[in-house]
C-alpha positions as CSV (number, residue, x, y, z in Angstrom):
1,X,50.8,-49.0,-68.6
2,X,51.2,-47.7,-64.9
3,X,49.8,-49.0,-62.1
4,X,47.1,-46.4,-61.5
5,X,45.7,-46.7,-65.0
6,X,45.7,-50.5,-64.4
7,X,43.0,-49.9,-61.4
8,X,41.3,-47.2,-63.3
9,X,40.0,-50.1,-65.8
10,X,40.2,-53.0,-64.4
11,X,36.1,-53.7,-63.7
12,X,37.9,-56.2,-61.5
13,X,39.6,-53.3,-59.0
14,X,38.5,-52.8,-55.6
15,X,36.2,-49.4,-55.0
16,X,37.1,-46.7,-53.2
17,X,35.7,-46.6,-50.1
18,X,34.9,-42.5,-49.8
19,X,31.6,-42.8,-50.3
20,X,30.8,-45.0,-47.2
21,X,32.9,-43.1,-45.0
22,X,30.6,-39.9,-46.2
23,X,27.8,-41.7,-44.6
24,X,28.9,-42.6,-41.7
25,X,29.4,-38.9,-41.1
26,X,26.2,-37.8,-42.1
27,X,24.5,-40.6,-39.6
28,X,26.9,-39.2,-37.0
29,X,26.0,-35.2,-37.5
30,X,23.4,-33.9,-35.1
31,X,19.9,-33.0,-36.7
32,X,18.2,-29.9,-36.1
33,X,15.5,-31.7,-33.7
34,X,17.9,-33.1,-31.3
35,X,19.0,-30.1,-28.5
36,X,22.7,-30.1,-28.2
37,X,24.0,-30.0,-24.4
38,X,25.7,-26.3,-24.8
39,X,22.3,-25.4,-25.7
40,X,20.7,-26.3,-22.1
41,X,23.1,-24.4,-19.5
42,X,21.9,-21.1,-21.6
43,X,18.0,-22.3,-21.4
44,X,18.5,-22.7,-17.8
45,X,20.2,-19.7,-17.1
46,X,17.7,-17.5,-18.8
47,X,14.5,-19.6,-16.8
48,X,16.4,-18.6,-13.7
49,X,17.0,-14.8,-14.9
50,X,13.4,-14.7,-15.6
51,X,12.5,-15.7,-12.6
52,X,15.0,-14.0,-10.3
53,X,13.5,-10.6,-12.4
54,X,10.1,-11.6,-11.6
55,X,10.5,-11.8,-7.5
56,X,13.0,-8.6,-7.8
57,X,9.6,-6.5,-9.5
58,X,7.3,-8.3,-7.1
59,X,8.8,-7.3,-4.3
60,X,9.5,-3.7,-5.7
61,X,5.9,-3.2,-6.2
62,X,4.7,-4.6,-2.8
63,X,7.5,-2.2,-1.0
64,X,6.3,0.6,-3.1
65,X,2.5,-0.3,-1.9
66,X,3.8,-0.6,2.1
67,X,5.5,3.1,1.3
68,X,1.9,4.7,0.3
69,X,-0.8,2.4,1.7
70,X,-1.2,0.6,4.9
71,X,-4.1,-1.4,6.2
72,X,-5.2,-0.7,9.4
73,X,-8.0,-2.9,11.5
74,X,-10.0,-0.9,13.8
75,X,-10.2,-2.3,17.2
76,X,-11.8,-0.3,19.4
77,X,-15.2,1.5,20.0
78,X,-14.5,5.2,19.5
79,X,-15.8,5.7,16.2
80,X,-18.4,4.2,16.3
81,X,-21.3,4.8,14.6
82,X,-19.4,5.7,11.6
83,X,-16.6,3.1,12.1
84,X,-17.3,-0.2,13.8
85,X,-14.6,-2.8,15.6
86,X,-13.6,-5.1,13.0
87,X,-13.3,-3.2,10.0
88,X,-10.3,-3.3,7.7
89,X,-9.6,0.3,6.2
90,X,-6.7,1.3,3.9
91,X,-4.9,4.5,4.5
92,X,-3.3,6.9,2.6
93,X,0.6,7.5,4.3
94,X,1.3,9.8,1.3
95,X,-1.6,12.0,2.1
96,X,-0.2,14.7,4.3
97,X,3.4,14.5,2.6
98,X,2.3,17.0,-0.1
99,X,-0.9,18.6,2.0
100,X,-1.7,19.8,5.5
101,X,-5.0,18.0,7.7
102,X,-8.3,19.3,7.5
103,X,-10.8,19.6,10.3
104,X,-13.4,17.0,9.4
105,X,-11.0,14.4,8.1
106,X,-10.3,10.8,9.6
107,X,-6.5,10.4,10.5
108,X,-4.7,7.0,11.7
109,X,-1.6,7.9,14.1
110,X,0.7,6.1,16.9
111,X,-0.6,6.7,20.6
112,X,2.0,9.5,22.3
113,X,2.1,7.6,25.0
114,X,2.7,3.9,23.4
115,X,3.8,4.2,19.7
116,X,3.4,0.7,18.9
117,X,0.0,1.3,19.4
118,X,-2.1,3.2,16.4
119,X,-5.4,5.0,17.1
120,X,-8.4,6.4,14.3
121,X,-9.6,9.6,15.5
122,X,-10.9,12.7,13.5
123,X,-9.2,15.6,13.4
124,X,-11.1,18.9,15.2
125,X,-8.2,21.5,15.7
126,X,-5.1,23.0,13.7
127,X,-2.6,24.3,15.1
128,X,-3.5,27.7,17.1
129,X,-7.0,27.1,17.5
130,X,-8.7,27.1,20.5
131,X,-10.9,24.4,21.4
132,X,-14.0,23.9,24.0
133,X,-16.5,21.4,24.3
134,X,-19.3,22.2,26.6
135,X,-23.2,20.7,26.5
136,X,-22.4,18.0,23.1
137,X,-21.0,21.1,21.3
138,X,-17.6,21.5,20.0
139,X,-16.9,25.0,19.9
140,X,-13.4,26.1,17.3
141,X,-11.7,29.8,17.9
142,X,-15.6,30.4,20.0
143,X,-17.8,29.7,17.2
144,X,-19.6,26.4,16.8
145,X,-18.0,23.9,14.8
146,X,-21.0,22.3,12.5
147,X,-20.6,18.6,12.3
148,X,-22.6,16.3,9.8
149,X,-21.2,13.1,11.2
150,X,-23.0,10.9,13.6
151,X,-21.4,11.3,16.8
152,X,-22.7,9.7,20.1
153,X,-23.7,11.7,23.1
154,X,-21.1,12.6,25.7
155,X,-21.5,14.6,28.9
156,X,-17.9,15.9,29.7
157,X,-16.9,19.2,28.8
158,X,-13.2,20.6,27.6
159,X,-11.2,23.5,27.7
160,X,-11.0,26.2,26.1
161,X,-7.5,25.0,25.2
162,X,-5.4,26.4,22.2
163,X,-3.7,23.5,20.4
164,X,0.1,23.9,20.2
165,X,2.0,24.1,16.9
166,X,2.7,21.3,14.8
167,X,-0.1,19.9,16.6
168,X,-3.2,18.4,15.7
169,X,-6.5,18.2,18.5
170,X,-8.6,14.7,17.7
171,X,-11.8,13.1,19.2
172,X,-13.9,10.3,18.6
173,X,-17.0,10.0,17.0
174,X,-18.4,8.3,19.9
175,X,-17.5,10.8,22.1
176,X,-18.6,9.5,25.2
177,X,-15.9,6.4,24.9
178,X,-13.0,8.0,23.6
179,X,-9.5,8.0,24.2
180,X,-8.6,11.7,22.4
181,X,-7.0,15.0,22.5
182,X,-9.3,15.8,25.7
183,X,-8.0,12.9,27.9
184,X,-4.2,12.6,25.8
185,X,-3.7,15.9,25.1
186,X,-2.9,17.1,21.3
187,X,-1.0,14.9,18.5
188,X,2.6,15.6,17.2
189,X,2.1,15.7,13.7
190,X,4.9,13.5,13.1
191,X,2.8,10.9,14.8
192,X,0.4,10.5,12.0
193,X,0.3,7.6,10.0
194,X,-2.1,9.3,6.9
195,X,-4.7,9.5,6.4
196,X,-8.3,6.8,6.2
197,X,-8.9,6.6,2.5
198,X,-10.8,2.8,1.9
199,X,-13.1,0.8,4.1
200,X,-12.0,-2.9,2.7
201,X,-14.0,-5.1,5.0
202,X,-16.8,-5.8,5.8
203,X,-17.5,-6.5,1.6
204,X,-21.1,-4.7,1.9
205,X,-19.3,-1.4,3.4
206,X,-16.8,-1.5,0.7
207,X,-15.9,2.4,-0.5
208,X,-14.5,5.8,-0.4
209,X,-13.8,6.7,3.2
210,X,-15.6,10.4,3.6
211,X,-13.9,13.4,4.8
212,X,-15.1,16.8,5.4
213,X,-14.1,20.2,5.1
214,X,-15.1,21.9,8.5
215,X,-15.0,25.7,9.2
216,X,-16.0,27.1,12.6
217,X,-19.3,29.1,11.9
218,X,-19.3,28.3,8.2
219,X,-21.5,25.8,5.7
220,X,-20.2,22.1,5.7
221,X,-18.2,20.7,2.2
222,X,-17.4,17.0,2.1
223,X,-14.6,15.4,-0.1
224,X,-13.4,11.6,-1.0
225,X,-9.5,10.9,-1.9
């Protein structure tokens, strides 16, 4: 009998030892629970895609937001009544892009003399009208120019002056302490800023800035943005 036949029956032979190395190999295989260290490089590179994506669309949006609003705090007297030092408006610089100014509407735009400065006036004249203020009444192409707005009394008069092209004549609403068209002359229209569209603060004036439609001689319309 050979020798391999003599370890096949002999109940004396020693065991193979197969079936212990098999579990040793299973106790040293990685379960499912345990995270495996090429696993975390990749968990880490997408928290940091995520959030590199996140600040790239944040600050998308907020230069998209600088691009069509601006906010704008009034510091001076020369609206008053209707706007008061202190306020915090919004305005629209995508306003006049795709329209032209209105008399009757509220426009922010950089002081000709000092563009770092910005100035909140309301818009009176277009371009080829002639304007005249005499005895509190504005007077557009000689015909008075109805106005619904408060404004406060005033004793200078102006003109008549036509305003130049591409040019927009301003005042104040308190016309008496106003820094506009009559003492700075007419506004390039490239100075404008856009156009006052939201009072923000004070939270108990929060709204719609108004603007009107104004036609020398004609019936008053108002509009909101």
């Amino acid at each position: 009998m050979s020798k391999s036949s003599q370890n096949a029956n002999d109940p004396y032979a020693l065991q193979t030892d197969y079936p212990q190395a098999l579990n040793d190999l299973t106790l040293n295989e990685p379960t499912a629970s345990e995270p495996t260290e090429t696993n975390q490089p990749a968990t880490i590179w997408l928290l940091l895609r995520e959030l590199l994506e996140t600040i790239v669309l944040s600050l998308v949006i907020f230069l998209l937001i600088r691009v069509v609003i601006q906010n704008y705090r009034i510091e001076s007297h020369s609206m008053e009544p209707n706007f008061r030092e202190g306020q915090f408006i919004l305005v629209n610089k995508l306003a006049f892009k795709f329209g032209e100014p209105s008399r009757g509407e509220v426009i922010v735009f950089h002081n000709p003399g000092n563009i770092e400065e910005d100035y909140i006036k309301r818009v009176i004249g277009l371009p080829g009208d002639v304007v005249e203020v005499r005895d509190q009444t504005v007077y557009v192409n000689g015909q008075v120019l109805a106005e619904p707005y408060a404004t406060n009394p005033f004793r200078d008069n102006y003109g008549p002056q036509e305003v130049e092209a591409n040019h927009l004549f301003v005042m104040g609403d308190n016309r008496g302490n106003s820094s506009d068209s009559r003492r700075i002359g007419s506004i390039p229209e490239e100075l404008i800023v856009g156009q006052a569209w939201l009072r923000v603060w004070p939270f108990d004036q929060w709204g719609f800035i108004t603007h009107y439609q104004l036609e020398p001689g004609q019936s008053i319309s108002q509009s909101t943005p």
